[in-house]
C-alpha positions in Angstrom: -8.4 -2.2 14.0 -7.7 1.5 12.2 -6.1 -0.7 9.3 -7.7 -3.3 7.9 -6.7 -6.0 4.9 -8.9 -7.9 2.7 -8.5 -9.2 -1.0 -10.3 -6.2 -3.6 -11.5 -8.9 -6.3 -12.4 -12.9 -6.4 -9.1 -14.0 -8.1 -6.8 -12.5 -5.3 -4.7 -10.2 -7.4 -5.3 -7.1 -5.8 -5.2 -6.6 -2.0 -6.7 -3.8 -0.5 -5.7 -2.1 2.8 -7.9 0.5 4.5 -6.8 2.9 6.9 -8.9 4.4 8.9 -9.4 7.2 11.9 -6.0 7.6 13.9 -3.6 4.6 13.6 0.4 4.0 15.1 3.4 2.5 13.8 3.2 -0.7 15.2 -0.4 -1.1 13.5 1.6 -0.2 10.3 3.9 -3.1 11.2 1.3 -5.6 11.6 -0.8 -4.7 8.4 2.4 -5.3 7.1 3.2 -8.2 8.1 -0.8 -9.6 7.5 0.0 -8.0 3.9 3.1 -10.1 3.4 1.8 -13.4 4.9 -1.3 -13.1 2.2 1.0 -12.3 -0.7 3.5 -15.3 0.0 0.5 -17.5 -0.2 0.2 -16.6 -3.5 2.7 -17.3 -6.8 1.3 -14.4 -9.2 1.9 -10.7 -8.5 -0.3 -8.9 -6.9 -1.0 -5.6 -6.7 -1.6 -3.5 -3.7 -4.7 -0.6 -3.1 -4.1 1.7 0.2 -7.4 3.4 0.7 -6.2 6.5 3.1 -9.5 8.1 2.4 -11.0 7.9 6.0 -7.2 7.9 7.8 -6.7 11.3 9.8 -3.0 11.5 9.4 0.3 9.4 9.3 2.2 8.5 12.8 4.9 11.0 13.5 7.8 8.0 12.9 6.7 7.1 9.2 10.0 6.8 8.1 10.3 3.7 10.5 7.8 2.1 8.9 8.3 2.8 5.1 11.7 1.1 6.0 9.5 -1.8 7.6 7.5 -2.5 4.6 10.6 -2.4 2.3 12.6 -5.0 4.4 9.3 -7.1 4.3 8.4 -6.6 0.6 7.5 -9.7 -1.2 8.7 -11.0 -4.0 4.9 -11.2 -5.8 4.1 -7.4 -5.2 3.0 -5.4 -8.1 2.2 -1.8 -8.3 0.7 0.0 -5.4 -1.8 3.2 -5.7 -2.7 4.7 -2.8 -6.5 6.2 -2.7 -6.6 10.3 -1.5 -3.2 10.1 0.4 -2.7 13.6 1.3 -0.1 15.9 1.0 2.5 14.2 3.9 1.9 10.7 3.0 3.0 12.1 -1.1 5.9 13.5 0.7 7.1 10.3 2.4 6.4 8.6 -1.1 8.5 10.8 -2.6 11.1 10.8 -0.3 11.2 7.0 -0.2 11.9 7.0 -4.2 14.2 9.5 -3.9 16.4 7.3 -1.0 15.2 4.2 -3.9 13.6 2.2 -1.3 11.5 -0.8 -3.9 8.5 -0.2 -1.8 8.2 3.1 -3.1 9.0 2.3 -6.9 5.4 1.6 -8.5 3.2 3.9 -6.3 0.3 5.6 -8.2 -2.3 8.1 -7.0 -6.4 8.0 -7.1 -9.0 9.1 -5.9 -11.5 6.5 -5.6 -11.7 2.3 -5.0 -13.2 2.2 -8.7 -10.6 4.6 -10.4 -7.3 2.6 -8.3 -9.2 -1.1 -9.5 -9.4 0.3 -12.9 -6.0 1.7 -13.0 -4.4 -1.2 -12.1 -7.1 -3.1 -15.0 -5.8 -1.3 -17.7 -2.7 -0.5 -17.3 -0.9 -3.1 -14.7 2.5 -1.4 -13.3 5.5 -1.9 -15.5 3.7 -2.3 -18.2 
């Protein structure tokens, strides 16, 4: 699967999701919802890491999905950074906050799995 979704530390507070090679909308959709079902199982917040380090590009309809993801954002989400997104996956961020879709509203920027885990360490979104 070009995205794939697995818990970043031992006490399930940060998910990460890893996107890799070429990947479609309705792959998106499905991470997605796999994101979703994980969080719900969970009462605390947790915190989201998108590794787009070994993705080669966004699916031409990625509007569709940031719309997905915003309808299905749970409750328990905390921040999300994104890990070497690239210039058109920035734009889409930046178009979602500027059409103040939630999804969109605590995205941060890294460049590496160690940087985004201690980003979110020491200084937890919101805070």
């Amino acid at each position: 699967m070009p995205i794939m979704v697995k818990w970043a530390n031992a006490e399930q507070t940060i998910l990460l999701e890893t996107f890799v090679g070429t990947w479609t909308l309705d792959e998106y959709c499905q991470m997605v919802d796999q994101a979703a079902a994980l969080l719900a199982t969970k009462a605390h917040i947790v915190h989201i890491i998108c590794d787009f380090t070994s993705s080669q590009g966004i699916p031409g309809n990625a509007v569709a999905g940031i719309r997905y993801a915003n309808e299905k954002l749970p409750r328990n989400q905390g921040g999300v950074v994104f890990i070497n997104p690239g210039l058109v996956v920035k734009s889409f961020v930046n178009i979602a906050r500027n059409i103040k879709l939630e999804a969109a509203r605590e995205v941060r920027v890294s460049d590496s799995l160690e940087s985004a885990m201690a980003l979110l360490q020491a200084e937890p979104p919101g805070a």
